[in-house]
N, C-alpha and C positions, 0 to 999 in steps of 0.2 A: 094686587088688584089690577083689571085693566087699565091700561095705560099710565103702568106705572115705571118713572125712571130709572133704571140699574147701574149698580154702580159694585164691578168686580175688583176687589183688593187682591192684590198678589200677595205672597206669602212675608209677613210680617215677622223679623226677627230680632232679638234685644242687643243691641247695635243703641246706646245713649248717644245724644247730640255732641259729645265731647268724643266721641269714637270708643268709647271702652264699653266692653262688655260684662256687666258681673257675671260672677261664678255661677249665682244661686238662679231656678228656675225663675222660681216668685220674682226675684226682681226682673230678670227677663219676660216675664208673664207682663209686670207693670210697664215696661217698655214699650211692649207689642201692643196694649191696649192703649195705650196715651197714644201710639203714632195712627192707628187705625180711626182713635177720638179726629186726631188733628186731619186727616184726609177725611172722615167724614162731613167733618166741621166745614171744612173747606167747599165740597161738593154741594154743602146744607142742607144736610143731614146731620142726624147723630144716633148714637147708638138703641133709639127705640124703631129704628128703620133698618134695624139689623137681622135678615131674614134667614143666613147659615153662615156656621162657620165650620173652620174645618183645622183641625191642629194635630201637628206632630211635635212628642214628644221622645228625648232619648231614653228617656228613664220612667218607666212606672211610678215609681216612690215620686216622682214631682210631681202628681196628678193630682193630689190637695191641694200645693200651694198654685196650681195652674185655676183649679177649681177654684178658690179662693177670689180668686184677681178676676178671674172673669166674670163669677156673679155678680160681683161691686160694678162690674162694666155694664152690664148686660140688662141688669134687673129683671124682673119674672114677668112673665112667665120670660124665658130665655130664647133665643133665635133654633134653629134646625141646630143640631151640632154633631161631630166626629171626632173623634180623637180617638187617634193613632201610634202605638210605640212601634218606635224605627230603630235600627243600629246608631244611624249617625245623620246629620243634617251637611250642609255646601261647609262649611266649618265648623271644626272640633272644639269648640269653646261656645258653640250655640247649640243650649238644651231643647229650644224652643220654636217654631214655627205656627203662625196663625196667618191663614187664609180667611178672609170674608166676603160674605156679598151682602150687600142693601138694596132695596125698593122703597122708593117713595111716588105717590101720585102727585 
C-alpha cells in the first residue's frame, strides 16, 4: 500500500542460538522461520506483513519439509514466493536459505 514501511531480510540460514546446525532441512526450515519471526517482531511486524520470499534449497527432496515449516509460518493465503534448487549454499552443512521482504502501513 502507499506509504507503506519496508523492511528487506537478508538471507536467513539454520544456524541455532547455540551455534549448531542440524542435518535435517525441516529443522533448518524451523530455524530460518523463528529468526525471520524474531527480526519481524522486533521491526513490529510479523509474519502477516510478509509480502515475498525467496528460498534456496540444496536438495529437491527437502521441499516438503521446507513446504511444511513455512505454511505453519506464513498462513494463507501466503506471501510472493520462489524457490530455487542450487548446488551448494556459503557452507556445506546449510541445506537452507530464506530471504524475505515485509510491508506495513
Amino acid at each position: 500500500p502507499p506509504n507503506a514501511r519496508w523492511l528487506y531480510l537478508s538471507g536467513q540460514v539454520g544456524i541455532a542460538p547455540d551455534g549448531t546446525i542440524p542435518d535435517d532441512a525441516g529443522a533448518q526450515a524451523e530455524i530460518c522461520f523463528a529468526n525471520i519471526g524474531a527480526i519481524l517482531r522486533e521491526a513490529g511486524m510479523d509474519p502477516a506483513d510478509l509480502v515475498r520470499l525467496t528460498t534456496y534449497l540444496i536438495d529437491v527432496r527437502d521441499r516438503t519439509g521446507y513446504m511444511a515449516v513455512r505454511d505453519r509460518f506464513v498462513g494463507s493465503p501466503p506471501p510472493a514466493s520462489t524457490l530455487v534448487v542450487i548446488s551448494a549454499l556459503a557452507d556445506p552443512r546449510y541445506r537452507i536459505e530464506v530471504e524475505a521482504v515485509a510491508a506495513r502501513v
